[in-house]
Biopython code that builds the backbone (N, CA, C, O; Angstrom):
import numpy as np
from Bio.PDB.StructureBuilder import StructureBuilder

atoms = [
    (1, "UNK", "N", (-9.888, 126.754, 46.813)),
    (1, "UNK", "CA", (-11.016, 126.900, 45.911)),
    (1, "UNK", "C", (-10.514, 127.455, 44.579)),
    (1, "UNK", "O", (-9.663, 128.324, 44.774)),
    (2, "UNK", "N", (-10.739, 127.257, 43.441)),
    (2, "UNK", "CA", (-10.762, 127.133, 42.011)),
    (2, "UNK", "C", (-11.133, 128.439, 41.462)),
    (2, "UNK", "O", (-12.319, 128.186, 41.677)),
    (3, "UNK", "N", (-11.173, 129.405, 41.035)),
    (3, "UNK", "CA", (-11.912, 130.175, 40.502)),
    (3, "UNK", "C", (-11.587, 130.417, 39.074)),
    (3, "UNK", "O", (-10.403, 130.510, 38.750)),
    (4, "UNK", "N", (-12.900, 130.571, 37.844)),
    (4, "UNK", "CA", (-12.586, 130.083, 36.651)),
    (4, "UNK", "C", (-12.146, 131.750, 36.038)),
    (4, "UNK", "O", (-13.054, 132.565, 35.873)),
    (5, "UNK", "N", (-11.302, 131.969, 35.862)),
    (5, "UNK", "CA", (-10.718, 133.317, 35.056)),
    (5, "UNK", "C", (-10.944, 133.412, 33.911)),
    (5, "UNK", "O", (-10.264, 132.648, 33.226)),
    (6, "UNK", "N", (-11.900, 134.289, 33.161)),
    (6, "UNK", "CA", (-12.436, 134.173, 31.547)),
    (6, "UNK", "C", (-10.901, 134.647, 30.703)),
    (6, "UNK", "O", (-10.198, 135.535, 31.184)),
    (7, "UNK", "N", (-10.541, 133.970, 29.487)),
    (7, "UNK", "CA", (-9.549, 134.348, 28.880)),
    (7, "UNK", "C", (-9.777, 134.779, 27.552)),
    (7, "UNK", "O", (-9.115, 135.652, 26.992)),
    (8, "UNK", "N", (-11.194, 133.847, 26.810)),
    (8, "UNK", "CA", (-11.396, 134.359, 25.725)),
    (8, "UNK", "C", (-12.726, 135.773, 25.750)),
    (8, "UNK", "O", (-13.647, 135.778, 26.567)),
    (9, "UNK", "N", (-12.609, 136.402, 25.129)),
    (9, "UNK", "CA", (-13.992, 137.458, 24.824)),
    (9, "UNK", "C", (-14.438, 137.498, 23.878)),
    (9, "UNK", "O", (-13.800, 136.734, 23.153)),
    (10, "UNK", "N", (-15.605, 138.174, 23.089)),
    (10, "UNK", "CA", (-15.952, 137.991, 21.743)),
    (10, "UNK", "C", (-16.835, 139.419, 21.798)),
    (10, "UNK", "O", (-17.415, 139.664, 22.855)),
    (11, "UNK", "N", (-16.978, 140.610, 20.394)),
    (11, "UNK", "CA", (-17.267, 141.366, 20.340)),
    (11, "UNK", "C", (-18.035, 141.276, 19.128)),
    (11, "UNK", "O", (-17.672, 142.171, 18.363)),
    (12, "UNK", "N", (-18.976, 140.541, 18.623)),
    (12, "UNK", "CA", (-19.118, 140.793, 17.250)),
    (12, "UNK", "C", (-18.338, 140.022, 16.606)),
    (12, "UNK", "O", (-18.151, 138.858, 16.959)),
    (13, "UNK", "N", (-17.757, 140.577, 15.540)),
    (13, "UNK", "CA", (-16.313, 139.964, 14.580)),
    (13, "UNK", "C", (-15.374, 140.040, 15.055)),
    (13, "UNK", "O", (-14.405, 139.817, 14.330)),
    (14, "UNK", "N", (-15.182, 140.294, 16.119)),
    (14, "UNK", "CA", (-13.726, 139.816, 16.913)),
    (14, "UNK", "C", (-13.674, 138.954, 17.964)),
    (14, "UNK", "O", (-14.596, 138.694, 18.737)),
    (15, "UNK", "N", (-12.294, 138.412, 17.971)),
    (15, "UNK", "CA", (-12.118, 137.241, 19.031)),
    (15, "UNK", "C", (-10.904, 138.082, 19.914)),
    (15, "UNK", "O", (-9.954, 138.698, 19.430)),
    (16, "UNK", "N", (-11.249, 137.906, 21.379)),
    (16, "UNK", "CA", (-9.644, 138.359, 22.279)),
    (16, "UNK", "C", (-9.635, 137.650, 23.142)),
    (16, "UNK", "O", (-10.415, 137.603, 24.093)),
    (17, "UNK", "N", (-8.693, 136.973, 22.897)),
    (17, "UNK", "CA", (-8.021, 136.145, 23.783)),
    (17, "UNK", "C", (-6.417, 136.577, 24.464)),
    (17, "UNK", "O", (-5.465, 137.104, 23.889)),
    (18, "UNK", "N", (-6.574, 136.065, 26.108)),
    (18, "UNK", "CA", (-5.332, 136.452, 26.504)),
    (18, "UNK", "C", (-4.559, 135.455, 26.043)),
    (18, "UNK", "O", (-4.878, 134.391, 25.512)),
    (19, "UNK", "N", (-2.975, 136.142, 26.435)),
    (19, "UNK", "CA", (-2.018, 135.450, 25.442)),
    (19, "UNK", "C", (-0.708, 135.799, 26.944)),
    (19, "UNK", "O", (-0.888, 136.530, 27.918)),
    (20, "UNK", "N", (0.634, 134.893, 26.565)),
    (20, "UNK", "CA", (1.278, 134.903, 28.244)),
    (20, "UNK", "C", (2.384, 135.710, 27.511)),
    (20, "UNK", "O", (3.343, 136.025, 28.216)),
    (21, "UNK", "N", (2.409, 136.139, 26.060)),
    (21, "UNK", "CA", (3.289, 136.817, 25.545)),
    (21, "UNK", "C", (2.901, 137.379, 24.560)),
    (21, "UNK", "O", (1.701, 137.270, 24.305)),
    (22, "UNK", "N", (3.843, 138.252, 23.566)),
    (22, "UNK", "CA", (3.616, 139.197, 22.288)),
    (22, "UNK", "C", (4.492, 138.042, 21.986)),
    (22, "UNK", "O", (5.290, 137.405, 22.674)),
    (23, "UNK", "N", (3.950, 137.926, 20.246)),
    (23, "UNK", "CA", (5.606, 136.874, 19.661)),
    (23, "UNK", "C", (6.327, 138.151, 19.257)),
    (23, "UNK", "O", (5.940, 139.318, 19.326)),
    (24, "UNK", "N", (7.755, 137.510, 18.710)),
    (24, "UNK", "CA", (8.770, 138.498, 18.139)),
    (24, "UNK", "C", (8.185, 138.587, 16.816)),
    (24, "UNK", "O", (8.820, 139.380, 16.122)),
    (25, "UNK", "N", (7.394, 138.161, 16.335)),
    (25, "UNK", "CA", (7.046, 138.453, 14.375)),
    (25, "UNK", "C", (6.701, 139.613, 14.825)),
    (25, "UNK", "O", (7.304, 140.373, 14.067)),
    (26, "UNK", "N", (5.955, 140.441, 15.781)),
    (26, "UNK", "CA", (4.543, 141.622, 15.835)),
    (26, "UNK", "C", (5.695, 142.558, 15.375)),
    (26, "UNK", "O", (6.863, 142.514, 15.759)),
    (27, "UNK", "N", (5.087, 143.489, 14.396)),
    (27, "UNK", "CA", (5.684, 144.811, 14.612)),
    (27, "UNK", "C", (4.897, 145.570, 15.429)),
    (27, "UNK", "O", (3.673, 145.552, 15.556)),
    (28, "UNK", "N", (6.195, 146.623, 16.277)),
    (28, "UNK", "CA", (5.553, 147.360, 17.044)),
    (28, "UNK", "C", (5.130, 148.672, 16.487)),
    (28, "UNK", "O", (5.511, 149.344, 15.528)),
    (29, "UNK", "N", (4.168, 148.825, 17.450)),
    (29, "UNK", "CA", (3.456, 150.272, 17.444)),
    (29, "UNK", "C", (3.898, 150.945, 18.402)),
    (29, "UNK", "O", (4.749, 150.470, 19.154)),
    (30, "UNK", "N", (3.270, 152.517, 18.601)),
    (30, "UNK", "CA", (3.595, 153.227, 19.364)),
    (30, "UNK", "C", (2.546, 153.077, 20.631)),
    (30, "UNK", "O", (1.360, 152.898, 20.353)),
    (31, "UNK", "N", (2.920, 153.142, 21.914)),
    (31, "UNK", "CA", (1.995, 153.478, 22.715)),
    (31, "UNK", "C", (0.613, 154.147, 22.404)),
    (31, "UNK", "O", (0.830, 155.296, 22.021)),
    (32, "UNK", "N", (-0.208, 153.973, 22.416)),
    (32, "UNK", "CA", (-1.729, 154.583, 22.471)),
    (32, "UNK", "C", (-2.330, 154.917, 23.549)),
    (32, "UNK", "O", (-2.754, 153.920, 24.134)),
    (33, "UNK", "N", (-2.606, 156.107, 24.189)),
    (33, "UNK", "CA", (-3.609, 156.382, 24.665)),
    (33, "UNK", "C", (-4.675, 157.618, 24.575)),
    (33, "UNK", "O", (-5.081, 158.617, 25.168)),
    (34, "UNK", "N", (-4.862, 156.663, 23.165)),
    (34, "UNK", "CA", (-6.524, 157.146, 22.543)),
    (34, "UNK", "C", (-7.217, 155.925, 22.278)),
    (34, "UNK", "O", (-6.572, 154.913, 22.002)),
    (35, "UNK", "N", (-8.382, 155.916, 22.330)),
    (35, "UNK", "CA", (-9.547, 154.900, 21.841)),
    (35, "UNK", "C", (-8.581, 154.231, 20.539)),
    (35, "UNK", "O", (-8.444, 154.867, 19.494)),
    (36, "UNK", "N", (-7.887, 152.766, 20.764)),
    (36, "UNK", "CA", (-7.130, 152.062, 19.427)),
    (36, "UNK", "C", (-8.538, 151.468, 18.826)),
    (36, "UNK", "O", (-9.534, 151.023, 19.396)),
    (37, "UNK", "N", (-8.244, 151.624, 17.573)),
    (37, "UNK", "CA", (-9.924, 151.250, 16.878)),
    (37, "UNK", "C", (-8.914, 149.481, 16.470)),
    (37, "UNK", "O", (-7.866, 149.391, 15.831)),
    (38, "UNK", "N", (-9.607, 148.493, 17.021)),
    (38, "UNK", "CA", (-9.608, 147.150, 16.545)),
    (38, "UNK", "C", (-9.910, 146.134, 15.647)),
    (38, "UNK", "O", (-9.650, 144.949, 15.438)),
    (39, "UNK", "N", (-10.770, 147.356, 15.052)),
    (39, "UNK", "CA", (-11.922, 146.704, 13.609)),
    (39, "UNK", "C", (-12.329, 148.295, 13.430)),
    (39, "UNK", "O", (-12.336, 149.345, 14.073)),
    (40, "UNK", "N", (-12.747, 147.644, 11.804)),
    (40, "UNK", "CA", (-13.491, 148.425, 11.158)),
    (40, "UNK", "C", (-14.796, 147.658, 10.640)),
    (40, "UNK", "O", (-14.800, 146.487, 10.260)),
    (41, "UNK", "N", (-15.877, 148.493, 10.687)),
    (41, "UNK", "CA", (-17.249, 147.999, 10.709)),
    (41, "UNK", "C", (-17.424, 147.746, 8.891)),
    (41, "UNK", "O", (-17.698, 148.743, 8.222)),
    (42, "UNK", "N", (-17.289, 146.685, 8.335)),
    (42, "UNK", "CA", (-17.377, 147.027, 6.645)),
    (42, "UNK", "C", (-19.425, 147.259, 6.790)),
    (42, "UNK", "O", (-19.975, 148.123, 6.108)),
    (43, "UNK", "N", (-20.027, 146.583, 7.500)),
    (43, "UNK", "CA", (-21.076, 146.429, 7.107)),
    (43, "UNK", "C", (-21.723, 148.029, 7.880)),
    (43, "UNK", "O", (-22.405, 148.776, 7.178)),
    (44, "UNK", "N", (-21.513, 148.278, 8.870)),
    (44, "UNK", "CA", (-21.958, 149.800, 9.163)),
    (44, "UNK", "C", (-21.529, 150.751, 9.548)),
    (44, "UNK", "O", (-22.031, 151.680, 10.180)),
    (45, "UNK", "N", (-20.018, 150.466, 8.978)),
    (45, "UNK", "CA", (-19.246, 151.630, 9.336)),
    (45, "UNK", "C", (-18.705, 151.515, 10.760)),
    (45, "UNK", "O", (-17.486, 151.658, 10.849)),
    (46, "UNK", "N", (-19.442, 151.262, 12.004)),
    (46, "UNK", "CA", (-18.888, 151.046, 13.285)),
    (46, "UNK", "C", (-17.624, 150.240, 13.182)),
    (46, "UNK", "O", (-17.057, 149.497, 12.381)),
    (47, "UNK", "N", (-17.411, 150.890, 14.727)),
    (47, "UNK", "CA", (-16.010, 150.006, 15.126)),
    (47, "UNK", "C", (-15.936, 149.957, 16.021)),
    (47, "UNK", "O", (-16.432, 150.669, 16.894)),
    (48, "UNK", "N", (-14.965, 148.662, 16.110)),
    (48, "UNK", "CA", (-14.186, 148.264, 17.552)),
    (48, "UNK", "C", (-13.447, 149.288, 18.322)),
    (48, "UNK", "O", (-12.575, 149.716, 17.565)),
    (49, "UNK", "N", (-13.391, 149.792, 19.289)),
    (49, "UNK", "CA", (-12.575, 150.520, 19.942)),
    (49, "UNK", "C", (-12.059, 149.959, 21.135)),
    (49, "UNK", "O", (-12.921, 149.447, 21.850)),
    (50, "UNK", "N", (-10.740, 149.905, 21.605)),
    (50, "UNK", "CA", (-10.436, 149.645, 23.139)),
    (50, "UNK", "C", (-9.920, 151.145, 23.595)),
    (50, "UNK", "O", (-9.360, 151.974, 22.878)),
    (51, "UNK", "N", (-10.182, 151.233, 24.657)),
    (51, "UNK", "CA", (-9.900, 152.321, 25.388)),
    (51, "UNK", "C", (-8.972, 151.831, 27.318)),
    (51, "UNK", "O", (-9.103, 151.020, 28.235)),
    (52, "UNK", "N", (-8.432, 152.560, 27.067)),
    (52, "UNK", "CA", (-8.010, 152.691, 28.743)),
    (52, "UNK", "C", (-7.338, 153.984, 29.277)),
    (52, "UNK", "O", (-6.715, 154.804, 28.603)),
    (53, "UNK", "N", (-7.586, 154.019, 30.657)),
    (53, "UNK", "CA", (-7.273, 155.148, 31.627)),
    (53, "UNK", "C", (-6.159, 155.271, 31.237)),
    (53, "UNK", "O", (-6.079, 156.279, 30.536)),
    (54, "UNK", "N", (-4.880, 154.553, 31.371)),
    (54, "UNK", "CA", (-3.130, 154.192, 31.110)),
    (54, "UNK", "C", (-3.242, 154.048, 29.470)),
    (54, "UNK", "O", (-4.151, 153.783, 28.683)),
    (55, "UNK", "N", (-1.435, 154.453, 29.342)),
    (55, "UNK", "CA", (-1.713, 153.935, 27.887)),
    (55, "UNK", "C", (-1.343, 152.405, 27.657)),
    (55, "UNK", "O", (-0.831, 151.654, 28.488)),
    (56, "UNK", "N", (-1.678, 152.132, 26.471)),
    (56, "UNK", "CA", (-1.453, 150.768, 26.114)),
    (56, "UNK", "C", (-0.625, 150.346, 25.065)),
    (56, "UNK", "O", (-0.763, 151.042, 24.058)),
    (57, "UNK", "N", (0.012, 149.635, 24.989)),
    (57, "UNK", "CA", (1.062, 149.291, 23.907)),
    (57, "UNK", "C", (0.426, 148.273, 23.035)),
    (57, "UNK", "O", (-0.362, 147.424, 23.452)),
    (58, "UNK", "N", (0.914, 148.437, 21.464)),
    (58, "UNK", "CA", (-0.448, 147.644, 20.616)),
    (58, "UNK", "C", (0.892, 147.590, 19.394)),
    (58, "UNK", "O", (1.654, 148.421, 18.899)),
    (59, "UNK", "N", (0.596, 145.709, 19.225)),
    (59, "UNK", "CA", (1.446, 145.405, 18.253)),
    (59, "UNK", "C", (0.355, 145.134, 17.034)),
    (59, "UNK", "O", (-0.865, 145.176, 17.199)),
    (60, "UNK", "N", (1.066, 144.831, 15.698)),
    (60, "UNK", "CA", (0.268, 144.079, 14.845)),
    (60, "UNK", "C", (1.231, 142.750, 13.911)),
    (60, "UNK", "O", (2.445, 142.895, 13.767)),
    (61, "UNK", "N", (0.804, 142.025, 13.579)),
    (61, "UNK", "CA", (1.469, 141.210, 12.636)),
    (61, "UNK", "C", (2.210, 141.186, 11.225)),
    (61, "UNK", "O", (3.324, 140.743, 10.944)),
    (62, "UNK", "N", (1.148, 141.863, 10.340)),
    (62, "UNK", "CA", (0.928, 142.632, 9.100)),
    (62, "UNK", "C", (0.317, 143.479, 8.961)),
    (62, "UNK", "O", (-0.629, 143.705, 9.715)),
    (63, "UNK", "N", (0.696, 144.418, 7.741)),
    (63, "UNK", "CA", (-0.468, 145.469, 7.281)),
    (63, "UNK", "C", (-1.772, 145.355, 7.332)),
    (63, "UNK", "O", (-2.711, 146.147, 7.410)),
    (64, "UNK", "N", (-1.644, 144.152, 7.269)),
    (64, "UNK", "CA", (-3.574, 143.627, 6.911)),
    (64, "UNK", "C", (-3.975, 143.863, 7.977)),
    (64, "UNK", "O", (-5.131, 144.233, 7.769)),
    (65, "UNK", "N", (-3.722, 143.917, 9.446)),
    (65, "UNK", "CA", (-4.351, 143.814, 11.093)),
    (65, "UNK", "C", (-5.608, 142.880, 10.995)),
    (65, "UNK", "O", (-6.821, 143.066, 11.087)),
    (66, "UNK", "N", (-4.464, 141.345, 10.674)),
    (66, "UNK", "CA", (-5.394, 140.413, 10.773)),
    (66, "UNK", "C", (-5.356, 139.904, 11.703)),
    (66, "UNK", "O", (-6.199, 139.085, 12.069)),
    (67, "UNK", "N", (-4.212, 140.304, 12.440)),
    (67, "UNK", "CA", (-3.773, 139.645, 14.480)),
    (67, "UNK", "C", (-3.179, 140.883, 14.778)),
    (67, "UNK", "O", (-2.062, 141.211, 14.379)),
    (68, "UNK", "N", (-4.018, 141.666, 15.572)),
    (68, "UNK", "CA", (-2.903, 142.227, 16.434)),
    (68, "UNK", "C", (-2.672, 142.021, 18.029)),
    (68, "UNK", "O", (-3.351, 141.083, 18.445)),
    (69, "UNK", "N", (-2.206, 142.400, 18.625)),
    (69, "UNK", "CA", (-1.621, 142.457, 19.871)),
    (69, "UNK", "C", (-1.607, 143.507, 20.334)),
    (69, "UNK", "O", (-1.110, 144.523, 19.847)),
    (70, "UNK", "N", (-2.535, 143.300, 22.032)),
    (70, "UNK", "CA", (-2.189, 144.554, 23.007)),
    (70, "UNK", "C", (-1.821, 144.015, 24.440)),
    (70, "UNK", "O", (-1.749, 142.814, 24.702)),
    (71, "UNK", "N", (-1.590, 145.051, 25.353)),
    (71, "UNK", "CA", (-1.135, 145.010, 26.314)),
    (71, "UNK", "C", (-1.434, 146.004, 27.287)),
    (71, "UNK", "O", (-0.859, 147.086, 27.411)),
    (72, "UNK", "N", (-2.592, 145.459, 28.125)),
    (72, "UNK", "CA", (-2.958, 146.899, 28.741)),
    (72, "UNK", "C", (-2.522, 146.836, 30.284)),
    (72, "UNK", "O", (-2.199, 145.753, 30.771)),
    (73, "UNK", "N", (-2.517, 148.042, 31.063)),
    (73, "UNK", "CA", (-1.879, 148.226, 32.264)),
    (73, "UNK", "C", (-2.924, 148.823, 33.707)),
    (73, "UNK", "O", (-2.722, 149.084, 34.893)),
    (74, "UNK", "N", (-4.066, 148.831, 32.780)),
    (74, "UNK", "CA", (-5.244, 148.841, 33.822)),
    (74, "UNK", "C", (-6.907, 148.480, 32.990)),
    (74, "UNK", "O", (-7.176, 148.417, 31.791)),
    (75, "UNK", "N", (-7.552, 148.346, 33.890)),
    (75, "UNK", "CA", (-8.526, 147.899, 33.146)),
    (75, "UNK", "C", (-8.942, 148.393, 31.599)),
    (75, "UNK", "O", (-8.700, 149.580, 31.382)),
    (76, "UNK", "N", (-9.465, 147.727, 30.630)),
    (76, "UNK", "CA", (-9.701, 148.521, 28.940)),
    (76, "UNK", "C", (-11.518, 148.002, 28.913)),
    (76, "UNK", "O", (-12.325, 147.160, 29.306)),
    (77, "UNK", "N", (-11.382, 148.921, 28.333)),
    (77, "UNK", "CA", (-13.036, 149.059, 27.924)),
    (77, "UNK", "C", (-12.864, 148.422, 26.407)),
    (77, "UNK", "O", (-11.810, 148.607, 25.798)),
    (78, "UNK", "N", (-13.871, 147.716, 25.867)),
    (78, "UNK", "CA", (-13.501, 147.412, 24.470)),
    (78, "UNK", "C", (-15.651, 147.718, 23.973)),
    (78, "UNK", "O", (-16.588, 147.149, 24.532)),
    (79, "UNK", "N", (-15.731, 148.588, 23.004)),
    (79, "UNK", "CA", (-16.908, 149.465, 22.691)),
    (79, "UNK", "C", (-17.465, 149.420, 21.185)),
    (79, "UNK", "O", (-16.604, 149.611, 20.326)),
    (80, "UNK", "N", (-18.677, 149.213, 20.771)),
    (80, "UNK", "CA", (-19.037, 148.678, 19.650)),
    (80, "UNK", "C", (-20.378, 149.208, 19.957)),
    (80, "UNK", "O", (-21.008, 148.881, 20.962)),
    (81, "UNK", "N", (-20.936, 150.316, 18.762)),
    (81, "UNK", "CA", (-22.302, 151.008, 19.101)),
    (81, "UNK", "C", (-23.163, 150.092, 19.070)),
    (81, "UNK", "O", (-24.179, 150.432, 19.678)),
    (82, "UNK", "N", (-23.241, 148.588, 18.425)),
    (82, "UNK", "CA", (-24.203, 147.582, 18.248)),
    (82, "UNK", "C", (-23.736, 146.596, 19.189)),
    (82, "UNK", "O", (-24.021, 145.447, 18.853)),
    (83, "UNK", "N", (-23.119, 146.708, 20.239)),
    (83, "UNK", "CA", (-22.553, 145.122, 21.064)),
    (83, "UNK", "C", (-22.706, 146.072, 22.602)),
    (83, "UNK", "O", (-23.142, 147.183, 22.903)),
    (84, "UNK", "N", (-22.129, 145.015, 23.259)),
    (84, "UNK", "CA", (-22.378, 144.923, 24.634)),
    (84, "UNK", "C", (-20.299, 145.277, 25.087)),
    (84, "UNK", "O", (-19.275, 144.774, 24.625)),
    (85, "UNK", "N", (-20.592, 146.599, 26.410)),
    (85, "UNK", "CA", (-19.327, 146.826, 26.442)),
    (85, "UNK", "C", (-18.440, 145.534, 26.900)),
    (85, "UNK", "O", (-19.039, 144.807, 27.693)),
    (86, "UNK", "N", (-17.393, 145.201, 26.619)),
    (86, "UNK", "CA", (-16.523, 144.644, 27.614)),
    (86, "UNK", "C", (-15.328, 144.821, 28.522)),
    (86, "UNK", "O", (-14.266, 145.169, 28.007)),
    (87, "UNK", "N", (-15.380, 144.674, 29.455)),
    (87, "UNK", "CA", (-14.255, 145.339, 30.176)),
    (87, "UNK", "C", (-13.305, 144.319, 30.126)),
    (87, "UNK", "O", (-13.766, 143.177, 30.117)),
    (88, "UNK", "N", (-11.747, 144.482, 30.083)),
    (88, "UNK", "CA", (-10.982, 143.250, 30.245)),
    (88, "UNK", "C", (-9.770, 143.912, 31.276)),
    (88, "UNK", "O", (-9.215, 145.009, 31.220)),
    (89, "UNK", "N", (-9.572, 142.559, 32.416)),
    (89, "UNK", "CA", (-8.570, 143.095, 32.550)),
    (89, "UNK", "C", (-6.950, 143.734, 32.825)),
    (89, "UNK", "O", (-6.670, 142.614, 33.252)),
    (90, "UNK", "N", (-6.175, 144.190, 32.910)),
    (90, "UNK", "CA", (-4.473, 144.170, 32.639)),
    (90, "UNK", "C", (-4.033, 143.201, 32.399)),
    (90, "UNK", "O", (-4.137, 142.178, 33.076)),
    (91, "UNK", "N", (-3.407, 143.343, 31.305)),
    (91, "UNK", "CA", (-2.579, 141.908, 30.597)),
    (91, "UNK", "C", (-2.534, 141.730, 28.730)),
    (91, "UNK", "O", (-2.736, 142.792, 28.141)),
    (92, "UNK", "N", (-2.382, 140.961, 28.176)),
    (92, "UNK", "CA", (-1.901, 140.820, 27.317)),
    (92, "UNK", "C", (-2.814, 140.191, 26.358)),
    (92, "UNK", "O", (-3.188, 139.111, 26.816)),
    (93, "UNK", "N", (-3.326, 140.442, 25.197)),
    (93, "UNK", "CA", (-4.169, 140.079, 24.420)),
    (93, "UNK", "C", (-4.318, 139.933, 22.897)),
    (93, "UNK", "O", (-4.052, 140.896, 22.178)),
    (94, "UNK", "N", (-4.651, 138.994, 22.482)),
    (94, "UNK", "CA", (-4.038, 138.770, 21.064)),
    (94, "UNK", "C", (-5.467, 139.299, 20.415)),
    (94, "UNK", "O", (-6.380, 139.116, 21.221)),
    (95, "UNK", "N", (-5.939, 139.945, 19.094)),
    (95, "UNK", "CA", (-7.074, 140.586, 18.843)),
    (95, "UNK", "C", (-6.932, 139.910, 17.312)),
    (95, "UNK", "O", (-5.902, 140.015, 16.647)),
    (96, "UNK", "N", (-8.231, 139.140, 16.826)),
    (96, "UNK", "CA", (-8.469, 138.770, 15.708)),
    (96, "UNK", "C", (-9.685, 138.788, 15.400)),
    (96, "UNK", "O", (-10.474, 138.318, 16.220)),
    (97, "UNK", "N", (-10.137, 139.270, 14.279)),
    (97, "UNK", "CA", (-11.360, 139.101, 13.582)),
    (97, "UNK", "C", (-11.833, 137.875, 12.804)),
    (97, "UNK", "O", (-11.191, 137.331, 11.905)),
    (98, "UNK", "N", (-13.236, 137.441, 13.332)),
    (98, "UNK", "CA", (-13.783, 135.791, 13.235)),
    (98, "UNK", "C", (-13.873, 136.354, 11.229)),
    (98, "UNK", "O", (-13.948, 137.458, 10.691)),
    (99, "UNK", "N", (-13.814, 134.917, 10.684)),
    (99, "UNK", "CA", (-13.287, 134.722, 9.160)),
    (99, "UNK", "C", (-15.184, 133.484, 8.907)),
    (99, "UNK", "O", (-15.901, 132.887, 9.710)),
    (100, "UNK", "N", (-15.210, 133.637, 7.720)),
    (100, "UNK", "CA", (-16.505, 132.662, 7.790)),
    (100, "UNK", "C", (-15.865, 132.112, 6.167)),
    (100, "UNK", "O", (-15.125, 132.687, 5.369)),
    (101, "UNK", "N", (-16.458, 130.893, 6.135)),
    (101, "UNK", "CA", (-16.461, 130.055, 4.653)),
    (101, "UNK", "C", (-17.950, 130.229, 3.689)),
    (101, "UNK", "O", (-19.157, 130.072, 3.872)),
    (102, "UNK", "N", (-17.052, 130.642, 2.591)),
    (102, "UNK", "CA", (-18.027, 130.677, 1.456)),
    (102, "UNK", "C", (-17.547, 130.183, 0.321)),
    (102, "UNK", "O", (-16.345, 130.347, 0.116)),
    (103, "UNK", "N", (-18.208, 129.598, -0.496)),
    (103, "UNK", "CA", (-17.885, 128.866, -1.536)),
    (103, "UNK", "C", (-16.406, 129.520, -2.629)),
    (103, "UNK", "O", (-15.432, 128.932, -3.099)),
    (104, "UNK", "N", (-16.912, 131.139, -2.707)),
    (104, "UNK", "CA", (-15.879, 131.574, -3.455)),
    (104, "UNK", "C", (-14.480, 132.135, -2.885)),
    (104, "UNK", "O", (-13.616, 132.576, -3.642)),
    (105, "UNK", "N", (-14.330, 132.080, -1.471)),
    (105, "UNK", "CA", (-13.238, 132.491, -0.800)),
    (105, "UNK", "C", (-13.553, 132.470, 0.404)),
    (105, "UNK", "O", (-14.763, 132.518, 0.629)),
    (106, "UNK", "N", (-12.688, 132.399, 1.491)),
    (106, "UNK", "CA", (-13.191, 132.725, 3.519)),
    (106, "UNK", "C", (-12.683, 133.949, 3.010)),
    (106, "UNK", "O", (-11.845, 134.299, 2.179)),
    (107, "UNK", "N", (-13.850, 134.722, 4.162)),
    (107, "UNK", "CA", (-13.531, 136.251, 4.202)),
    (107, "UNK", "C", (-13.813, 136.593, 5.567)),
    (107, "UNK", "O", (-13.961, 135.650, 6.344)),
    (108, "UNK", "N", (-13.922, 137.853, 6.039)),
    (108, "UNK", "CA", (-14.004, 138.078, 7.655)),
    (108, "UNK", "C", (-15.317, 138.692, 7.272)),
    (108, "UNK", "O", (-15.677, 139.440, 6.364)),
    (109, "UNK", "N", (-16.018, 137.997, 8.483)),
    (109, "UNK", "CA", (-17.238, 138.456, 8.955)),
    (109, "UNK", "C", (-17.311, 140.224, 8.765)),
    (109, "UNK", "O", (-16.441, 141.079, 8.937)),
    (110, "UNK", "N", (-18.743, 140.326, 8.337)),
    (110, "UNK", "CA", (-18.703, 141.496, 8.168)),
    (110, "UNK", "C", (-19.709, 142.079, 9.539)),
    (110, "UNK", "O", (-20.613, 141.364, 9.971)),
    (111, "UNK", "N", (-19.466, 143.209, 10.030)),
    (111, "UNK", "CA", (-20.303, 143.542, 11.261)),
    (111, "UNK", "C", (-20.600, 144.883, 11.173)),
    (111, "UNK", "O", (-21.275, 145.424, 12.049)),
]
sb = StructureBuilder()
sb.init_structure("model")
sb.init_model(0)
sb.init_chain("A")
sb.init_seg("    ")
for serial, (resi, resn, name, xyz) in enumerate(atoms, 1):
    if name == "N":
        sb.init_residue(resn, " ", resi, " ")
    sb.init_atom(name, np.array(xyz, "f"), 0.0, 1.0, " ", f" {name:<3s}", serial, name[0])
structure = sb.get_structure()
């Protein structure tokens, strides 16, 4: 029997999708285990937070943290005072914020 394993999630302005690796571009970060904030709320200040029991190792791409990368080792809570919690869990996850088109530039959704 088949069972369908969810890979993508969605929080608002972010997209997480699992991933079967970190690439070598990510620079690394240090282990975290505090609430890693994933976004910043431009429109109300809120934010993304992931959290877990274990710590978690969290890459990013660029300064900008327009992709980053985590890697968690037991279940993560991911928390947004206006969204619905999500739990995801152990494994590897690429974290990007959804971008929208407007005439004078794409910019990232504001939330």
């Amino acid at each position: 029997m088949k069972t369908n394993k969810q890979t993508h999630f969605r929080q608002g302005d972010v997209l997480i999708e699992e991933v079967t690796q970190i690439p070598t571009r990510s620079l690394v970060r240090q282990p975290a285990n505090r609430p890693i904030v994933l976004a910043h709320g431009e429109a109300t200040g809120h934010a993304h937070t992931l959290e877990t029991k274990d710590p978690a190792d969290w890459w990013k791409v660029d300064d900008q943290d327009s992709e980053q990368f985590v890697e968690t080792y037991s279940t993560a809570t991911v928390t947004h005072q206006e969204h619905e919690t999500i739990k995801l869990p152990p494994g590897r996850y690429r974290i990007t914020r959804q971008r929208e088109y407007s005439p004078e530039a794409i910019r990232n959704v504001a939330d």
